[in-house]
N, C-alpha and C positions, 0 to 999 in steps of 0.2 A: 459313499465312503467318507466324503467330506463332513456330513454331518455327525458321525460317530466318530471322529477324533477331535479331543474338543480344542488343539490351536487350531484347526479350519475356524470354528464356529465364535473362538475369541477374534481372530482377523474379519471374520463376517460383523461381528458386534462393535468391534474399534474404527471398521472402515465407514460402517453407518454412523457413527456418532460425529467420526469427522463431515461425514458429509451432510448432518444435519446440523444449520447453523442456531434454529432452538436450542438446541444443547450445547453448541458449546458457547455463544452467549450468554445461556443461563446462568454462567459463571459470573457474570459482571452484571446481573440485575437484580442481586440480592442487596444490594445497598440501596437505600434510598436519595442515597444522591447521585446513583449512577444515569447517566445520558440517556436510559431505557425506560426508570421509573420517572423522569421530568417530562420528557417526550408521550410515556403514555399520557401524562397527566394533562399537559397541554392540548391531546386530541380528546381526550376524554371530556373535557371542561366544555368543549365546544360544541359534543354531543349534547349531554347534562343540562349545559346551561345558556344550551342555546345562543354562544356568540360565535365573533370570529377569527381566528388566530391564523398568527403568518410565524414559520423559524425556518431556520438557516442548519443544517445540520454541517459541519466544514470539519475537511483532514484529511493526511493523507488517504491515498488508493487501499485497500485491504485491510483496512480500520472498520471494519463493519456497520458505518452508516446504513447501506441499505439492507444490510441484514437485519438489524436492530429494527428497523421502519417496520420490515417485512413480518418480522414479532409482533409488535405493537398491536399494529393495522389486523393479525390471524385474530389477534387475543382478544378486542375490541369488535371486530365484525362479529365474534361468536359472542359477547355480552351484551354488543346492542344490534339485534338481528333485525334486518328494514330500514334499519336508522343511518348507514351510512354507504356514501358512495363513493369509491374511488378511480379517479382521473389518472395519469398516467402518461407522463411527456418526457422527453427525452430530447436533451439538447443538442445532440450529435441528428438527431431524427428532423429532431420541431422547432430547429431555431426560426424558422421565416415563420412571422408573426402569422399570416393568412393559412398557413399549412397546420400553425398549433391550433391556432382556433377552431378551421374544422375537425383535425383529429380529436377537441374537445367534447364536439358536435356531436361526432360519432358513437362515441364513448356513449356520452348522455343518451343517447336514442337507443342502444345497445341495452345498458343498461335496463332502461324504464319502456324498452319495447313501444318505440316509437320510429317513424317512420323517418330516413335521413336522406336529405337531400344532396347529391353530391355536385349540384350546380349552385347551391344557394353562394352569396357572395359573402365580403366577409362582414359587411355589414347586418345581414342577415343572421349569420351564427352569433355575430355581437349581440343582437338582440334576441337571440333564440338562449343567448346563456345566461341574459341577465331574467327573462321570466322561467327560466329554470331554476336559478338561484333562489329568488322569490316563492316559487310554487316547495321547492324542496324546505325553501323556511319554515313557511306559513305549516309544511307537515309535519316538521322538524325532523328532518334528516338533514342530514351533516353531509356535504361534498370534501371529500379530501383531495385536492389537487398535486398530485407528486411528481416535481418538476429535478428532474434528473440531468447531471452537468448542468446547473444553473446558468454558471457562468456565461453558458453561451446564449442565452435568452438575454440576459444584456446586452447582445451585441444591437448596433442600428438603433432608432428608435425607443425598443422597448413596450410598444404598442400594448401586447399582451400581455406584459407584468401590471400594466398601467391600469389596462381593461379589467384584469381581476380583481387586484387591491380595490381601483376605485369602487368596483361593485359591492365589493364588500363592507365597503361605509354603510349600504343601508340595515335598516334600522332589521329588514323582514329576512335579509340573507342570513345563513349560515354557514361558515366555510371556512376550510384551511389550507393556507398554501404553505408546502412542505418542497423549500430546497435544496437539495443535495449536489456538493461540491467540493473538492478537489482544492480548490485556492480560501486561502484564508481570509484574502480579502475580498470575497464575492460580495459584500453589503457594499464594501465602496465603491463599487462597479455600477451603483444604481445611480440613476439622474435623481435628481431632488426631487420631484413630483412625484415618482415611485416611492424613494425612498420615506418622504412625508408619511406615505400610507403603510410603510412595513411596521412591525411591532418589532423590530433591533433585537427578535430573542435569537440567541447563534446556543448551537451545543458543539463544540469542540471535543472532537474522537481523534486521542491520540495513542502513539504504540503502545500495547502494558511494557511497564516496568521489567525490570530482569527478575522482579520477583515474584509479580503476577506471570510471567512466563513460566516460571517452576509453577506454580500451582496450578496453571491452566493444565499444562500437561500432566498436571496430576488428576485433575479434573477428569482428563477425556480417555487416558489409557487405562487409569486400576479398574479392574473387571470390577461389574455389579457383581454382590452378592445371591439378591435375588435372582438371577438368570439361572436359564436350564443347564448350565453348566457343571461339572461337580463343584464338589467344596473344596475340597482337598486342591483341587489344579488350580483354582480361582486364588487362595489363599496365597499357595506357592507361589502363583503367578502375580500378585500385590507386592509381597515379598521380597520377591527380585527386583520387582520394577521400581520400589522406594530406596531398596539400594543402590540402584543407579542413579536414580535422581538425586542422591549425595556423593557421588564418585566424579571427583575431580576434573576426572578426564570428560566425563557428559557435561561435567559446566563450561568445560573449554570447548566443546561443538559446540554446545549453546550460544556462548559467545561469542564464536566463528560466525552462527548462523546469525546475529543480533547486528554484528557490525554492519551491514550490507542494506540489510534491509529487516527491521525488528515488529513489524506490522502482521498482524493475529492471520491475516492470510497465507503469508509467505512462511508462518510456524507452520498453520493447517499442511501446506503439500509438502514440508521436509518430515512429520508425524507421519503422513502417507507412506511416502517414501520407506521409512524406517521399518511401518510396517509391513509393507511387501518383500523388505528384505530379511522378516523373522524367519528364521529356520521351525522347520514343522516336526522335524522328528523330537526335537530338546522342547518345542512346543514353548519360548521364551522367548523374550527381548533381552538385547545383550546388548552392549555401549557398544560392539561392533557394528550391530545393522545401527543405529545412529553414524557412524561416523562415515559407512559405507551411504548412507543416506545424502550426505552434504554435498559431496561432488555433483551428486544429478539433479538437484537443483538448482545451483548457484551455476551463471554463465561467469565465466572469467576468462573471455578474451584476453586479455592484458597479459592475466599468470599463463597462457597459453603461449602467447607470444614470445614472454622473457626465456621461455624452454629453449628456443634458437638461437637466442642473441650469444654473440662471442662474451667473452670476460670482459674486454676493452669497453662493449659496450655496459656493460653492466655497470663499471667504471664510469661512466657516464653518468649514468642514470641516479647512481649512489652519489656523484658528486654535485650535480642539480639536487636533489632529497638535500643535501646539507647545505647548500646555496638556498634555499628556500626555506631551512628553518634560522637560517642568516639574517633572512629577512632583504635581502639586497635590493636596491631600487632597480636594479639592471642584470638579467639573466642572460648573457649571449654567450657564444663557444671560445671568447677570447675567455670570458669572468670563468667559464668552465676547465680551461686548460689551468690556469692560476689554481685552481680549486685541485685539478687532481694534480699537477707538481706540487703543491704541499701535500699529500697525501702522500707521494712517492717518498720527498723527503724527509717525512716525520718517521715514515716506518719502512724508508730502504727498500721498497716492494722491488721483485722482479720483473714486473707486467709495466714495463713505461716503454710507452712505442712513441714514436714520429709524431709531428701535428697534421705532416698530411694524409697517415695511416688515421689517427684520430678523427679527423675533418670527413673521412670515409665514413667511419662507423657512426660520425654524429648524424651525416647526413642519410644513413641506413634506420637511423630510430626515428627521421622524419619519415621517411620512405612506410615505416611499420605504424606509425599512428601513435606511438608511444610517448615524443613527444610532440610539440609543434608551434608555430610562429605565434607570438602573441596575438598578431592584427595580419591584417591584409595590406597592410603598406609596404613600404620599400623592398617592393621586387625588382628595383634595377639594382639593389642593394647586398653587395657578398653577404652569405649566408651568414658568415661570422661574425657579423656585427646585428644582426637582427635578434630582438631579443627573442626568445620563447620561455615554454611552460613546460611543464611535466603533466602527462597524463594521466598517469597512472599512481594511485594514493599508498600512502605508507603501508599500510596493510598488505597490499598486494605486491607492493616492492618485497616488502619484507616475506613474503613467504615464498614469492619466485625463487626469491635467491636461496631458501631453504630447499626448493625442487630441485633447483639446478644442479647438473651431477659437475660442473669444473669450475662453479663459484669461491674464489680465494678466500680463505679465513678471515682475513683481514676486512673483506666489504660486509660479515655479518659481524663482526666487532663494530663496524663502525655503524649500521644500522642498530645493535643495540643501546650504540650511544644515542641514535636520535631517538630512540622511542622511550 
């Protein structure tokens, strides 16, 4: 039934695209100065021509470092077939130096169908890798080393970073160590004698742009043409879906979705999302399943919480947000009450209660995690002179208080002021 109605078979086609990261990278490898064509080129050169390269791929989590890798490496083992092998470490796995280098071990014997010792020590696999390297030279086949969470192979010693680089000075190795991390400053995390032997090339993956975000999703939802779909549905169905991607209101989820977290994985499962929430009979995507989309992705603790909190405290909350774009050296519930009696008497409010009704509620948004003490010092110290923070960011201030069904006019007046 599903295959004869053709939204089944467009939700079957849009859901494979998202989940094949070929494709939706493909978007970002038609430039020749993108992170994909420098990366192949760098693996390739070492194929080709025989030497030995070391890079750094760094950025945040769902920037698709290793999806990109994982292109490369499909697209490069199918042009040079026998010629390369790849290794495969992981720093959450293989940080203890004697542990990567037999999983090195393994690999290699795996690989080249040879026989692995799982008593050998580690000095044994040190030398079982460096006449590997030599033997793969001399045939020329390329070892690609793919060292995942780098960072934490820095930790201790470094034995192994040490062991590879230096092997790779000779003259008969050929090799590439490739690794991938999280922190931006993974090269300075190396001791000097490592770092002497790396080649300092880093590629930097960072979020797209808000306007490579329109295009990506235009990229991965407009139906192919060529597909067994008809014409006519596919056309309509293009149709729709460019007019949404100019309607107002999809650039304002976009932006919802951008602020929090804007990284090509966290678009991937809110695109998901949206499309599970197509309606099948109208057989289209509407700005509705987008917007129905963003709640089930994004966790918002925080905008969850402020749904319970009284007005008073809310009041609170909004008067820290304007003490902190004050900039004040000192945030405690004395600086906080000053803050909200000018409030009361600039605009005559209703809602001014006690300080020890107050002191209640201040000490209910520690209670909630909302806000909280700057340090861990002066616990023999009233609450009301210790300084604290606000937890919770403008963004989510601001849109609580648009949830909240008995939020006073007056605290989104004055939240419009700070943004």
């Amino acid at each position: 039934m599903g295959r004869d109605n053709p939204a089944e078979q467009a939700k079957i086609i849009l859901r494979s695209r998202i989940s094949s990261p070929s494709f939706v990278f493909s978007f970002f490898s038609n430039s020749p100065d993108s992170n994909y064509s420098k990366l192949k080129y760098i693996i390739s050169s070492s194929v080709t021509e025989a030497c030995n390269n070391s890079v750094l791929l760094l950025g945040p989590r769902g920037c698709g470092k290793v999806a990109v890798l994982e292109i490369v490496l499909e697209e490069l083992l199918k042009e040079h077939p026998d010629m390369i092998s790849v290794i495969r470490l992981n720093g959450l796995l293989h940080c203890d130096n004697n542990c990567a280098l037999k999983e090195i071990a393994r690999q290699l014997c795996l690989e080249h169908q040879l026989q692995f010792s799982k008593m050998a020590s580690y000095d044994d696999n040190s030398q079982f890798l460096l006449s590997m390297l030599r033997e793969c030279g001399l045939a020329h086949k390329t070892i690609v080393f793919v060292l995942d969470e780098f960072d934490l192979f820095t930790q201790g010693k470094q034995r192994l970073l040490y062991s590879l680089l230096d092997a790779m000075q000779s003259i008969t190795s050929q090799a590439v160590v490739v690794g991938v991390s999280c922190r931006l400053d993974a090269d300075q995390l190396l001791e000097k004698r490592v770092r002497s032997r790396f080649s300092h090339r880093k590629l930097l993956f960072l979020p797209p742009s808000r306007e490579d975000v329109q295009r990506l999703v235009e990229h991965i939802l407009l139906l192919p043409t060529d597909s067994s779909l008809p014409n006519d549905y596919t056309a309509a169905f293009n149709a729709k879906l460019l007019k949404i991607l100019t309607d107002e209101k999809f650039k304002g989820i976009i932006d919802t979705l951008c602020y929090s977290d804007s990284t090509v994985g966290h678009l991937l499962r809110f695109l998901f999302s949206a499309i599970c929430h197509m309606d099948i009979k109208s057989g289209f995507l509407s700005v509705d399943n987008f917007r129905s989309a963003l709640p089930s992705i994004q966790r918002q603790p925080k905008m969850e919480g402020l749904k319970d909190c009284s007005v008073l405290e809310l009041y609170i909350l909004v008067c820290m947000r304007r003490l902190e774009v004050k900039e004040l050296e000192l945030c405690n519930f004395n600086s906080i009450m000053k803050e909200y009696k000018s409030i009361h008497d600039a605009f005559q409010t209703s809602d001014y209660y006690a300080r020890n009704v107050c002191l209640r509620a201040f000490e209910h948004l520690l209670e909630r995690a909302l806000i909280s003490f700057e340090d861990n010092k002066g616990h023999g110290q009233s609450a009301e002179f210790r300084p604290v923070k606000l937890l919770i960011s403008w963004h989510e201030l601001h849109q609580g208080l648009k949830s909240h069904r008995s939020c006073p006019a007056i605290l989104h007046k004055l939240m419009d002021r700070e943004g």
